[in-house]
C-alpha positions as CSV (number, residue, x, y, z in Angstrom):
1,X,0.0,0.0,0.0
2,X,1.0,3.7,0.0
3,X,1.4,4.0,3.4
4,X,4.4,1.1,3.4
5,X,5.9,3.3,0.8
6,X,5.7,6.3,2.8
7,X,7.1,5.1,6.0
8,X,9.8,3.4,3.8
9,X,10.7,7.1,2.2
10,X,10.8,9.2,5.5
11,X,12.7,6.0,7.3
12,X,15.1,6.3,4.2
13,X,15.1,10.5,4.8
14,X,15.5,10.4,8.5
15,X,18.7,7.8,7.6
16,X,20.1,10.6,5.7
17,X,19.6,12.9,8.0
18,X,21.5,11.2,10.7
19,X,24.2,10.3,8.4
20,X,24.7,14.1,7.1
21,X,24.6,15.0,11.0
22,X,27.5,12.5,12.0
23,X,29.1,13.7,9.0
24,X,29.0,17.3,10.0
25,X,29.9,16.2,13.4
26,X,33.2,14.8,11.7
27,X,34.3,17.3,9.3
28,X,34.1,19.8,12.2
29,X,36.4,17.7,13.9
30,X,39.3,16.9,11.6
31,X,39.4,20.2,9.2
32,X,39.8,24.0,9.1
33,X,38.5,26.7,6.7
34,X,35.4,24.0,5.7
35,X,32.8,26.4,7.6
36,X,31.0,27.2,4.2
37,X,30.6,22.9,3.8
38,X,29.2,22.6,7.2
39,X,26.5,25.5,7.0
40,X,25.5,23.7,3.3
41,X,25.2,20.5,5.4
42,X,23.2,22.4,8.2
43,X,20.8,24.1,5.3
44,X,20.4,20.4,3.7
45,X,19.2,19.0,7.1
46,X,16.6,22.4,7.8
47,X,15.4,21.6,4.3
48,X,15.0,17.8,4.9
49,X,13.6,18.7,8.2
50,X,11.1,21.0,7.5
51,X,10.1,18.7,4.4
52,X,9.1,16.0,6.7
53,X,7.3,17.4,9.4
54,X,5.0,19.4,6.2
55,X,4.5,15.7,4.8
């Protein structure tokens, strides 16, 4: 049904969410001067965010 394919899309969503997160977490770790990655990455998770709380 469409429901299953629903829940299968935000699960997949909310997977990449948490993987851009811990990626975020690690590039602000290990490197310098990659601010202007880092607020891309915080934009992409606002937009994914926002995306799924108006689905």
């Amino acid at each position: 049904s469409s429901t299953t394919e629903l829940s299968k899309i935000s699960a997949i969503q909310s997977g990449i969410v948490s993987d851009v997160a811990a990626l975020a977490k690690d590039m602000s770790k290990y490197t310098h001067g990659q601010d202007e990655m880092k607020v891309l990455l915080e934009k992409l998770l606002l937009e994914m965010k926002t995306k799924n709380s108006a689905s």
